[in-house]
ROTORMAR-43911 format. One record per residue (C-alpha): x, y, z; residue number from 1. Coordinates in steps of 0.2 Angstrom, whole numbers, plus 5000, padded with zeros to 4 digits. Example, Ala and Ser with C-alpha at 12.3 -4.5 7.8 and 13.67 -1.06 7.14 Angstrom:
! ROTORMAR-43911
{east 5062 | north 4978 | up 5039 | num 1}
{east 5068 | north 4995 | up 5036 | num 2}
! end
This chain:
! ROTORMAR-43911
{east 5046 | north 4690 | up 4846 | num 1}
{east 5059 | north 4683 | up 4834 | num 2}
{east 5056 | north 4685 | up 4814 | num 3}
{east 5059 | north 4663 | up 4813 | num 4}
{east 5060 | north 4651 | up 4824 | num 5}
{east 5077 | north 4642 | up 4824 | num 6}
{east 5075 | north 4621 | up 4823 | num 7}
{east 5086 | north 4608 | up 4822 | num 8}
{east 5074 | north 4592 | up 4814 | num 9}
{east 5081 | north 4574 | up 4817 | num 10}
{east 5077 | north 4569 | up 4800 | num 11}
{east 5083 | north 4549 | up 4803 | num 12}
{east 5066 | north 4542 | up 4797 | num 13}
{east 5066 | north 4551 | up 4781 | num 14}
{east 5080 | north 4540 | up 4773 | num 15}
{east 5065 | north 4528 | up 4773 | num 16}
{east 5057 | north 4535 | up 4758 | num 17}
{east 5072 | north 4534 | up 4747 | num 18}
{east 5061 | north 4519 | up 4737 | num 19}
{east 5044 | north 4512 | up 4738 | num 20}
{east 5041 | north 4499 | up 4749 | num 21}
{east 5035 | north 4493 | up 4764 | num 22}
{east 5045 | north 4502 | up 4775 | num 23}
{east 5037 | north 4518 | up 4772 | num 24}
{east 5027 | north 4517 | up 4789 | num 25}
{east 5019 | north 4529 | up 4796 | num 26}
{east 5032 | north 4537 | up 4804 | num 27}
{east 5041 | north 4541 | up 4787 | num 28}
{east 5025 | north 4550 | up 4782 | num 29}
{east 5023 | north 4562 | up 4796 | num 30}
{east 5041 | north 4564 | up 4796 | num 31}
{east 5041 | north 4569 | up 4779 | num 32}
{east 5024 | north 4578 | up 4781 | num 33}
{east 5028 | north 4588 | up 4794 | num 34}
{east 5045 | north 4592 | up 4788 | num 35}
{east 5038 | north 4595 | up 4767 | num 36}
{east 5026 | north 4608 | up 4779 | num 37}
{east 5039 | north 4616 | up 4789 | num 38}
{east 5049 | north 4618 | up 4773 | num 39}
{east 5037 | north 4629 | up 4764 | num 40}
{east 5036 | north 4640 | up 4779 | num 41}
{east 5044 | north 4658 | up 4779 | num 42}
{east 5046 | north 4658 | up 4798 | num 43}
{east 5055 | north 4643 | up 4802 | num 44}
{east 5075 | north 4642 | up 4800 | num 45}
{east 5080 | north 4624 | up 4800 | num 46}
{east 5096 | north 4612 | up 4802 | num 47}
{east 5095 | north 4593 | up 4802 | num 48}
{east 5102 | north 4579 | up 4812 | num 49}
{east 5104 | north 4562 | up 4809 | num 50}
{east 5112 | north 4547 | up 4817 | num 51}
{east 5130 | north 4545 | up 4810 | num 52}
{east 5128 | north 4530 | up 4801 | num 53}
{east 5110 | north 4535 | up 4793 | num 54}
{east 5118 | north 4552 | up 4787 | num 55}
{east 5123 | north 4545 | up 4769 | num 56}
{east 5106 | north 4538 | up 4766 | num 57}
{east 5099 | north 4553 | up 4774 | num 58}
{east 5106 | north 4565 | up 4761 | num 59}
{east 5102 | north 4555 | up 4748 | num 60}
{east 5084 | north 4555 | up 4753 | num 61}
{east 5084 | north 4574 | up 4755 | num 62}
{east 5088 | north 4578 | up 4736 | num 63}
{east 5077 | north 4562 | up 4730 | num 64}
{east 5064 | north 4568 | up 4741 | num 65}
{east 5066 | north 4588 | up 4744 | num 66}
{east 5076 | north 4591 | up 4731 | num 67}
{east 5088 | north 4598 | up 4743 | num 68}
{east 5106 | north 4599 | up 4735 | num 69}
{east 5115 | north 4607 | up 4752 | num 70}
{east 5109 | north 4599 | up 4769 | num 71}
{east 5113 | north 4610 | up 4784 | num 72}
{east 5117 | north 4599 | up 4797 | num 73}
{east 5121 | north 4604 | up 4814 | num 74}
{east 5135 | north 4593 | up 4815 | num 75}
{east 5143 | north 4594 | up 4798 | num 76}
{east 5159 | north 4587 | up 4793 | num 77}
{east 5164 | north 4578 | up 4773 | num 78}
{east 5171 | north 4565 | up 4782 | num 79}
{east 5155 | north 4559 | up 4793 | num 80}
{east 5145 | north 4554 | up 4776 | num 81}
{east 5162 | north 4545 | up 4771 | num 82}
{east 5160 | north 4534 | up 4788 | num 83}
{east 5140 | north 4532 | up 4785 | num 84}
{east 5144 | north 4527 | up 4767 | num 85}
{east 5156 | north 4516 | up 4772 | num 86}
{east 5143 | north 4506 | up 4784 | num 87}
{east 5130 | north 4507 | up 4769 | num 88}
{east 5141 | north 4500 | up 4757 | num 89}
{east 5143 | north 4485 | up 4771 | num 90}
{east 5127 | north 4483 | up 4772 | num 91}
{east 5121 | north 4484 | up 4755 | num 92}
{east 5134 | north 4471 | up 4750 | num 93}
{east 5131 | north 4458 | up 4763 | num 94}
{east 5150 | north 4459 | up 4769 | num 95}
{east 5148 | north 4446 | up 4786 | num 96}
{east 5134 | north 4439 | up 4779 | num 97}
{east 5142 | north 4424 | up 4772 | num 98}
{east 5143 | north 4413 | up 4788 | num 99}
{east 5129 | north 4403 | up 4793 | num 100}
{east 5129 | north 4406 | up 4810 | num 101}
{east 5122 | north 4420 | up 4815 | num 102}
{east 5127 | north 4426 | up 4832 | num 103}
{east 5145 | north 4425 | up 4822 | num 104}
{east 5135 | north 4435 | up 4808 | num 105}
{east 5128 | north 4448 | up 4820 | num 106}
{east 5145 | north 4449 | up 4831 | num 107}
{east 5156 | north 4456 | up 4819 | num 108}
{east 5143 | north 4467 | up 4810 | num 109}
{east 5140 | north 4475 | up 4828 | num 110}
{east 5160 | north 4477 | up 4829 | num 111}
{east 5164 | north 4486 | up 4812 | num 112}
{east 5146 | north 4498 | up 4815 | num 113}
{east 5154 | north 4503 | up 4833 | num 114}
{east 5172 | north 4505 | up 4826 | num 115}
{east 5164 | north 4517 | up 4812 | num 116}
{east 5154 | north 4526 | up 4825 | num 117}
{east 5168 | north 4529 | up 4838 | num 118}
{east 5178 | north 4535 | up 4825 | num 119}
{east 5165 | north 4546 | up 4816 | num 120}
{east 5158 | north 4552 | up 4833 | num 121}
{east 5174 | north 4560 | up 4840 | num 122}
{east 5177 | north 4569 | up 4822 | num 123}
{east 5159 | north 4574 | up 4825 | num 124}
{east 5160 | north 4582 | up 4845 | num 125}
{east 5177 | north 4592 | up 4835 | num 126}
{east 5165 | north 4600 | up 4822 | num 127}
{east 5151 | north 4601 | up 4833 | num 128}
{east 5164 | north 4611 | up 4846 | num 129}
{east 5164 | north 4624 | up 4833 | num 130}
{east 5148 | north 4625 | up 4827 | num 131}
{east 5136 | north 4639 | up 4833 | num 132}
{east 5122 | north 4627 | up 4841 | num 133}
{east 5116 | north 4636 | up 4852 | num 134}
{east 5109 | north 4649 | up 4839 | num 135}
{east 5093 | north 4635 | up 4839 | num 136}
{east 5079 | north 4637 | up 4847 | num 137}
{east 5073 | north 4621 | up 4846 | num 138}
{east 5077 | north 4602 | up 4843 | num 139}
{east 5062 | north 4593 | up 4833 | num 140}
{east 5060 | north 4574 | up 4828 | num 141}
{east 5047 | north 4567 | up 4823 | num 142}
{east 5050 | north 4548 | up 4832 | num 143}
{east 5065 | north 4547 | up 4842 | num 144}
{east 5074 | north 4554 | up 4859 | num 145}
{east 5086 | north 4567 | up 4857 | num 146}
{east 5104 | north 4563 | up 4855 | num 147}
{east 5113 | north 4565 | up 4872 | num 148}
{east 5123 | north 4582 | up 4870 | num 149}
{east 5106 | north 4590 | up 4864 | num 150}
{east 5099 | north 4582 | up 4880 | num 151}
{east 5110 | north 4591 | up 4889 | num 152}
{east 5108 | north 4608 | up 4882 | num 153}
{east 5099 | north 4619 | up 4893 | num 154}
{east 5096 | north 4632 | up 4880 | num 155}
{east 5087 | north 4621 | up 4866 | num 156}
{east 5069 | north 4614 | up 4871 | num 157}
{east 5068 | north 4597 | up 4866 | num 158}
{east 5051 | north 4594 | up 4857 | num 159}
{east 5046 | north 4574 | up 4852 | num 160}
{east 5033 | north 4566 | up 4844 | num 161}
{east 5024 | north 4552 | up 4854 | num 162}
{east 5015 | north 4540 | up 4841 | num 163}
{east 5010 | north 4524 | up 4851 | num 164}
{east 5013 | north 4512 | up 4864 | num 165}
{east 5011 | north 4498 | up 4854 | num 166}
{east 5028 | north 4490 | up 4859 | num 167}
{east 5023 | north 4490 | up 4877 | num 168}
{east 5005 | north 4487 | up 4875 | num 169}
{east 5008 | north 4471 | up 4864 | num 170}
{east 5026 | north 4466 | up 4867 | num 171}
{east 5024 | north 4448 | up 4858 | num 172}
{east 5027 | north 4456 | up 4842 | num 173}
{east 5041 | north 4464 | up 4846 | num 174}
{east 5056 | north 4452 | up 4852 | num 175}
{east 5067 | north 4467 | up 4857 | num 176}
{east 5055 | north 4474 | up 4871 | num 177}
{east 5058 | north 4459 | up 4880 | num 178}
{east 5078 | north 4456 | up 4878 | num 179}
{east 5086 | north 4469 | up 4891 | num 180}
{east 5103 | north 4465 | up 4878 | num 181}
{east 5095 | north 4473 | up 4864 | num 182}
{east 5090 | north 4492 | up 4859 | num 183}
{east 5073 | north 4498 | up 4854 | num 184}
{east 5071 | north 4515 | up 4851 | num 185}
{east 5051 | north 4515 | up 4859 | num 186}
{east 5059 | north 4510 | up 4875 | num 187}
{east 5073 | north 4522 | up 4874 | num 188}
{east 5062 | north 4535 | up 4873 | num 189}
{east 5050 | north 4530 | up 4888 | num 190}
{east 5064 | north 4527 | up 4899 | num 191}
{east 5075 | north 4545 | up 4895 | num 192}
{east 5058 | north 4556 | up 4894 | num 193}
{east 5059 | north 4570 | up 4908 | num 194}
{east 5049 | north 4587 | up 4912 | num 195}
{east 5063 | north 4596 | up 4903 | num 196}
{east 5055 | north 4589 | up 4885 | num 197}
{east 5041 | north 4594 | up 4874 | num 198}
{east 5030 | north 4579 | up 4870 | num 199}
{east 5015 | north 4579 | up 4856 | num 200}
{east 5006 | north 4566 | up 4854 | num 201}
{east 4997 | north 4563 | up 4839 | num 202}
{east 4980 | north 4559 | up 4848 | num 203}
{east 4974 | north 4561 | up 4866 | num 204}
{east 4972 | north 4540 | up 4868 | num 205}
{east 4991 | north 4540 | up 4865 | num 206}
{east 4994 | north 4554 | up 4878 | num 207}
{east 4985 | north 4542 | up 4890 | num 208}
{east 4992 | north 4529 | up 4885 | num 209}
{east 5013 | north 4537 | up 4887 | num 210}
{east 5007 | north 4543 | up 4904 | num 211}
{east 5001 | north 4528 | up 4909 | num 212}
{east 5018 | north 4520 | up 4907 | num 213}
{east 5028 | north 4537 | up 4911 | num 214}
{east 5019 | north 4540 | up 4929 | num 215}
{east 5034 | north 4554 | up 4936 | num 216}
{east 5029 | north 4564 | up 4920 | num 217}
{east 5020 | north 4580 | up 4922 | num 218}
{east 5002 | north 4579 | up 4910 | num 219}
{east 5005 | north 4597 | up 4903 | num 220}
{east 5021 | north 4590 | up 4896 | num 221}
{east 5011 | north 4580 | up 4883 | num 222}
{east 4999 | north 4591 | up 4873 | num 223}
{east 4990 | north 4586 | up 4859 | num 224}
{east 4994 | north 4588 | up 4839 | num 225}
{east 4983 | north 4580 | up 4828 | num 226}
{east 4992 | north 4573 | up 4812 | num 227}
{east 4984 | north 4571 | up 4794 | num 228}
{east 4986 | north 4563 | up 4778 | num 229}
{east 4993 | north 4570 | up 4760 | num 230}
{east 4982 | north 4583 | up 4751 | num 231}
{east 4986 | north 4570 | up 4736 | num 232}
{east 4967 | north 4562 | up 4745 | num 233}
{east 4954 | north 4568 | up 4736 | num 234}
{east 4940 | north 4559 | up 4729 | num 235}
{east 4938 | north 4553 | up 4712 | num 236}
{east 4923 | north 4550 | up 4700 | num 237}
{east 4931 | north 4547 | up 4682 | num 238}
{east 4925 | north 4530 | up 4676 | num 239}
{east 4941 | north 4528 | up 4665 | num 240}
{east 4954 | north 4532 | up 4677 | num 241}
{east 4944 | north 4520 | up 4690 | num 242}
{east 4944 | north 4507 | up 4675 | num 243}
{east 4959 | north 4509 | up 4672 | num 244}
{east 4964 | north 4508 | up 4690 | num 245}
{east 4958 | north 4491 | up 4694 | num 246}
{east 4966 | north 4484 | up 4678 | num 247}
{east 4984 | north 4488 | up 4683 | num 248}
{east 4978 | north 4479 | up 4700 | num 249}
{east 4969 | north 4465 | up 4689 | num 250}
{east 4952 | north 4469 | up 4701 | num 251}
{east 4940 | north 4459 | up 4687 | num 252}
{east 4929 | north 4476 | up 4678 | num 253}
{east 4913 | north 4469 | up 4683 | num 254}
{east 4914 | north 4467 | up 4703 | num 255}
{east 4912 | north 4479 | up 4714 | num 256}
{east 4927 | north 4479 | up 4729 | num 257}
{east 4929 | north 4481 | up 4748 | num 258}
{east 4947 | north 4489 | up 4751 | num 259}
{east 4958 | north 4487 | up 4764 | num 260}
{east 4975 | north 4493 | up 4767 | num 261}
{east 4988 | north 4489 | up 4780 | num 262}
{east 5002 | north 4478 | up 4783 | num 263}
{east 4999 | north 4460 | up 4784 | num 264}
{east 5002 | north 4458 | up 4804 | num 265}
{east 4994 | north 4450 | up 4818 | num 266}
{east 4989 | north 4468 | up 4826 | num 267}
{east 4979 | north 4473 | up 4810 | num 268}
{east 4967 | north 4459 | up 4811 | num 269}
{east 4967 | north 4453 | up 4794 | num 270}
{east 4960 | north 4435 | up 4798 | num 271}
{east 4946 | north 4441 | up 4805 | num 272}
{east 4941 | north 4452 | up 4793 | num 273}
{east 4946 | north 4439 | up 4779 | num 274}
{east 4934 | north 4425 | up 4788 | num 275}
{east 4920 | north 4435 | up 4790 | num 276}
{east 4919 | north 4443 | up 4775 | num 277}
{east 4920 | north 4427 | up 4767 | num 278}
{east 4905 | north 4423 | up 4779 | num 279}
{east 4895 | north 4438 | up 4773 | num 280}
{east 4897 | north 4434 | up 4756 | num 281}
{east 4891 | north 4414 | up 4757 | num 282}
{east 4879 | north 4421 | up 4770 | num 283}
{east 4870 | north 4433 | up 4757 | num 284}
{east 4873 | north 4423 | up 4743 | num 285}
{east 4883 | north 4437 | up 4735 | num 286}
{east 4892 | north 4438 | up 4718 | num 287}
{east 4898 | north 4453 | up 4711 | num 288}
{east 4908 | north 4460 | up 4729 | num 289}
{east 4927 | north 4455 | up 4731 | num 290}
{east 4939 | north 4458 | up 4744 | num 291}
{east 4955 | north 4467 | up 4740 | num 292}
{east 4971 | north 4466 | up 4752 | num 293}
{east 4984 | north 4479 | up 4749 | num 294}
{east 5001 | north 4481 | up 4759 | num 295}
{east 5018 | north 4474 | up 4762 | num 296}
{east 5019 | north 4460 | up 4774 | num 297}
{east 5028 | north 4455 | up 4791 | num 298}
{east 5040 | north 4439 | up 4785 | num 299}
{east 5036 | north 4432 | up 4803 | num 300}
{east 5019 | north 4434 | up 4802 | num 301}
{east 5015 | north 4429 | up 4781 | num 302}
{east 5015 | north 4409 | up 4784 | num 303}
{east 5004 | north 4409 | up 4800 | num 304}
{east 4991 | north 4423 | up 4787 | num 305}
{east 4993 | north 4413 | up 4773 | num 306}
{east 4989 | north 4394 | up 4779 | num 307}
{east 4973 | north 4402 | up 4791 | num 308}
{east 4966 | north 4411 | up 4776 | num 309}
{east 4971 | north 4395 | up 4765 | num 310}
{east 4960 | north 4384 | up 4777 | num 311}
{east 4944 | north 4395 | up 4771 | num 312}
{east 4934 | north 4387 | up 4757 | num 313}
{east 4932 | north 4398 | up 4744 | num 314}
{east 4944 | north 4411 | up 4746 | num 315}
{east 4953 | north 4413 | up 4730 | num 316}
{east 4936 | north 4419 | up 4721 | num 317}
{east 4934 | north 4432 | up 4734 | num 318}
{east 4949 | north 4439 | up 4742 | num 319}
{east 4963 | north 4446 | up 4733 | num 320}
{east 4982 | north 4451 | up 4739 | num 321}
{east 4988 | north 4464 | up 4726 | num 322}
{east 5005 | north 4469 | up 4738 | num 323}
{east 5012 | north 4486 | up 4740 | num 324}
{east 5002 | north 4500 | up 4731 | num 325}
{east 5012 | north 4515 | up 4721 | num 326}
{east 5006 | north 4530 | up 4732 | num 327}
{east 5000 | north 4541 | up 4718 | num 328}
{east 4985 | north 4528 | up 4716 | num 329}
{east 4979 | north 4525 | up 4733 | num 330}
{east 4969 | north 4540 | up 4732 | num 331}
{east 4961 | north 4529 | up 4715 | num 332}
{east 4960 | north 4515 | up 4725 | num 333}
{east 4952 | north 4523 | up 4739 | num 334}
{east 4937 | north 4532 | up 4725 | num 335}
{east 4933 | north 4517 | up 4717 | num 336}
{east 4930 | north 4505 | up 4735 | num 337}
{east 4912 | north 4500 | up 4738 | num 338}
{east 4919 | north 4502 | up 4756 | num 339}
{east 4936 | north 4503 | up 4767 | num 340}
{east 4938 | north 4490 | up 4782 | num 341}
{east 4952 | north 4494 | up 4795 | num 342}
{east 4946 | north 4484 | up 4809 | num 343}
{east 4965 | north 4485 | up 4820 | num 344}
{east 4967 | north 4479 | up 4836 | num 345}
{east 4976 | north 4496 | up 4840 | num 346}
{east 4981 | north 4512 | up 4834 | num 347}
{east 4991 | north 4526 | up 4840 | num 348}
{east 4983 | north 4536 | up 4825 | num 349}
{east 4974 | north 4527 | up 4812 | num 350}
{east 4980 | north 4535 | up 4793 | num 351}
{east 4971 | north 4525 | up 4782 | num 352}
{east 4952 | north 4525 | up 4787 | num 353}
{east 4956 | north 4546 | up 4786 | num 354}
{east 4963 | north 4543 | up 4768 | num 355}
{east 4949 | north 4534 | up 4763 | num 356}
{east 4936 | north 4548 | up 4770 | num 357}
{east 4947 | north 4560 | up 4763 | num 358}
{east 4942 | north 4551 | up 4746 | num 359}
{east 4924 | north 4549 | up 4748 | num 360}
{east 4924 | north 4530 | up 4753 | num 361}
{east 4913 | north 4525 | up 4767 | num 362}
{east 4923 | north 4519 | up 4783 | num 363}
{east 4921 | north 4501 | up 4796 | num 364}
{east 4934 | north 4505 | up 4809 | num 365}
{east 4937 | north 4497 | up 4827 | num 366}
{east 4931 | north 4506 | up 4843 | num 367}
{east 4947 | north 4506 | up 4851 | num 368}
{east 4963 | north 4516 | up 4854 | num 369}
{east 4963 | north 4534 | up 4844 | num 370}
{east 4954 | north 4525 | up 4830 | num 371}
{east 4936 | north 4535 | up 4837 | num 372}
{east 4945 | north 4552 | up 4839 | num 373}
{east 4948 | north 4553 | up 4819 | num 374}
{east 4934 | north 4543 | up 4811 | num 375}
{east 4920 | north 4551 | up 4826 | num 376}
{east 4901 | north 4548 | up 4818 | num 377}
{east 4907 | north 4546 | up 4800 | num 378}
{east 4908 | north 4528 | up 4799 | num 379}
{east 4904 | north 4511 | up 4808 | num 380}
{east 4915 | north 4509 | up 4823 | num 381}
{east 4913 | north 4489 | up 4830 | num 382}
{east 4924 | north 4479 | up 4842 | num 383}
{east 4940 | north 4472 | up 4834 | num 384}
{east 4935 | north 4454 | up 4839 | num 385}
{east 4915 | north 4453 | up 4834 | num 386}
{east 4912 | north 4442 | up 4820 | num 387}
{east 4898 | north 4446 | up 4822 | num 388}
{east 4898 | north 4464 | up 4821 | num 389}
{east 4910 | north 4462 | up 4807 | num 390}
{east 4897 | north 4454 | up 4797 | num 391}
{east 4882 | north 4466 | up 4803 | num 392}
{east 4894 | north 4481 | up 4796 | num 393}
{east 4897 | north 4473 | up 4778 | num 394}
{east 4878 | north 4469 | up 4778 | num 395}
{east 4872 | north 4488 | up 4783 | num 396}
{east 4884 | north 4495 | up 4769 | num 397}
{east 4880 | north 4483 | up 4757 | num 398}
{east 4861 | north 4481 | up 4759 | num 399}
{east 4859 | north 4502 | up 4764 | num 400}
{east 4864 | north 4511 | up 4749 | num 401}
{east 4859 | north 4528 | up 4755 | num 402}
{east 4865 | north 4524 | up 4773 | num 403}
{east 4882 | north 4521 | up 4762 | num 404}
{east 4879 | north 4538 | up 4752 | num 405}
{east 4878 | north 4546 | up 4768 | num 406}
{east 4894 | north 4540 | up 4777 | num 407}
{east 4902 | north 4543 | up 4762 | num 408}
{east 4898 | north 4562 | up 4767 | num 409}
{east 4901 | north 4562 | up 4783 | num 410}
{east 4920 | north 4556 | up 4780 | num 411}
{east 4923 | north 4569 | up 4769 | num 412}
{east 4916 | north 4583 | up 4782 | num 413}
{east 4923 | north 4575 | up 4795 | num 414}
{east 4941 | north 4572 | up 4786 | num 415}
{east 4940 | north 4593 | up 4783 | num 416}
{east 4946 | north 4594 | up 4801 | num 417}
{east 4964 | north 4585 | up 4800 | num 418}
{east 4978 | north 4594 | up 4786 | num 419}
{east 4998 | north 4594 | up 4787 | num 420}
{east 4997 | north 4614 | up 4788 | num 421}
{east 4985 | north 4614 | up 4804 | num 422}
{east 4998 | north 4600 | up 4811 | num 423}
{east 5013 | north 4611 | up 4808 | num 424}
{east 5003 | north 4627 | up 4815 | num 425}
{east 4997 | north 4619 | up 4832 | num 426}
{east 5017 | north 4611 | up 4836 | num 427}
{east 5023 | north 4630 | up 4831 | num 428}
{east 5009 | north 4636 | up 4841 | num 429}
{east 5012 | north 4623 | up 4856 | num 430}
{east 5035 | north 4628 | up 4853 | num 431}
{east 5030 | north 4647 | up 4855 | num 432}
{east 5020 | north 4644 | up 4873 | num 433}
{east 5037 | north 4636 | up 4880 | num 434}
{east 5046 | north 4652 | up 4875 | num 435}
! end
């Protein structure tokens, strides 16, 4: 058996976490989870790939985020960050962005990003000629198919991450599924996927859910790998730092608060839980429990959110949108909730209700997708379009305080059983059988 295990990691989705935002998905966490993890291992040996133009922002992310100072890319060559730099500068300074139209707009943009990756792309095949690839083991990324000469590589084992097939399941929100013109790298990866890959997917409803569309694939291609949440989520009972919390996020001192975070889109189901809870509050006649939104925003999506909510009486006293939340205070955020609602119409994972357990809050969550597989007994699982039990869930945490105290426990057992390094372990574990 071999002292490390060589791996090249496709780090594309880290240069999302050079700034706090809204683009910090879900796939930039695991990405940099996993990769923050494998990191800190003695036994692994890693080089990174990226896709040409992302290689500027990519370095930039690994000394922001890693402190790495010297990235060891497989394809290395100065002159390949010049080219992705180039095409950031463009980009960051809106050059073709002046004219109106915006097939104009788009046509030119896709004309100088090609030029700057033909060029880049045959100074990259000379380097890569030269480089000793084929001392790697393996090629790991955390969301996206492999480039085409790794493909080809008998010797490297191709391992992907499978997260959800959300694009495919509810196409509507997701213009490019449906134009055969443009790219979108879910459908990329479901039309290249072969029985020469490694897939894990991060719960065993999205395993179902990729065989289902990927038929010719063989089932023991895709195991399973649970994912996780920062070890930052722990619970917190210091009255001042919880005070102190909600007045940075101007929650009034003297209500208690319902949390929920995610971003305002239709898939997350926001209107529902809005209506309702606004109908369990007049319903009960109750005064000292608000709603608090947290989140970034889909810009398609924020005008159809904002007038249904807007049609609801009484809203602005109950329900408050504080935006995007500084990571280090979720955990806070999390402590301090009377309850967390996450009530999605799907999941291929389902982070948040398993940061909240991980705090000590007490969980509603939908009945669908992989949603059960991570909150199990530990919280109140209802359909994603019941009213009714939306209401019924509010009113057993609200009017069952020991029934609350209780679930509150649970989450925090059951949340023991998801962690970055036991992620990290079962893919090494899973790499190791294809040896």
């Amino acid at each position: 058996m071999k002292e490390k295990i060589k791996i090249i990691y496709d780090i594309s989705s880290i240069k999302d976490g050079i700034k706090n935002g809204s683009n910090r998905t879900g796939i930039y966490f695991c990405s940099y989870n996993i990769l923050k993890t494998m990191l800190e291992r003695k036994d692994i040996e890693l080089a990174f790939y990226s896709k040409i133009i992302d290689r500027y922002d990519c370095e930039k992310a690994m000394f922001e985020i890693f402190g790495v100072v010297t990235v060891n890319w497989i394809n290395y060559g100065k002159y390949l960050t010049i080219f992705s730099k180039i095409w950031t500068e463009i980009e960051k300074r809106r050059i073709f962005y002046k004219n109106n139209k915006k097939m104009f707009r788009n046509y030119w943009l896709r004309i100088v990003e090609l030029m700057i990756e033909g060029v880049a792309k045959i100074y990259d095949s000379i380097h890569r000629y030269f480089y000793r690839i084929n001392e790697y083991d393996f090629y790991f990324s955390p969301r996206q198919q492999a480039p085409k000469y790794i493909l080809k590589n008998n010797k490297i084992i191709k391992v992907i991450v499978l997260h959800d097939t959300i694009a495919f399941m509810h196409p509507e929100y997701f213009p490019r599924m449906n134009n055969k013109y443009q790219k979108h790298w879910v459908k990329e990866l479901v039309n290249s996927m072969n029985n020469d890959e490694l897939f894990l997917a991060n719960s065993y409803n999205t395993r179902t859910d990729f065989l289902a569309l990927k038929k010719e694939l063989n089932p023991n291609r895709i195991r399973v790998v649970y994912h996780a949440c920062s070890n930052q989520f722990t619970p917190c009972v210091d009255k001042i730092r919880l005070s102190m919390i909600k007045q940075k996020y101007h929650i009034a001192q003297d209500k208690k608060y319902v949390f929920s975070l995610c971003t305002i889109e239709p898939r997350k189901n926001l209107i529902r839980i809005v209506k309702t809870f606004i109908e369990f509050i007049k319903k009960n006649q109750i005064k000292d429990l608000i709603l608090i939104l947290g989140g970034g925003t889909w810009d398609s999506f924020i005008k159809e959110f904002e007038y249904a909510i807007g049609e609801i009486e009484g809203f602005s006293e109950i329900v408050y949108r504080v935006g995007y939340i500084d990571d280090e205070d979720l955990p806070l955020l999390y402590s301090g909730a009377f309850f967390f609602v996450y009530t999605s119409q799907y999941e291929g994972f389902g982070v948040p209700p398993l940061e909240a357990m991980k705090c000590g809050c007490p969980v509603i969550a939908s009945n669908n997708s992989s949603i059960p597989e991570v909150v199990d007994n530990a919280g109140i699982l209802i359909e994603w379009s019941s009213d009714k039990q939306h209401i019924e869930a509010y009113e057993k945490y609200y009017f069952d305080e020991e029934y609350r105290r209780v679930q509150a426990q649970n989450g925090l057992i059951q949340s023991h059983n998801f962690s970055w390094e036991k992620t990290v372990e079962n893919i090494i574990n899973e790499m190791k059988k294809e040896w």
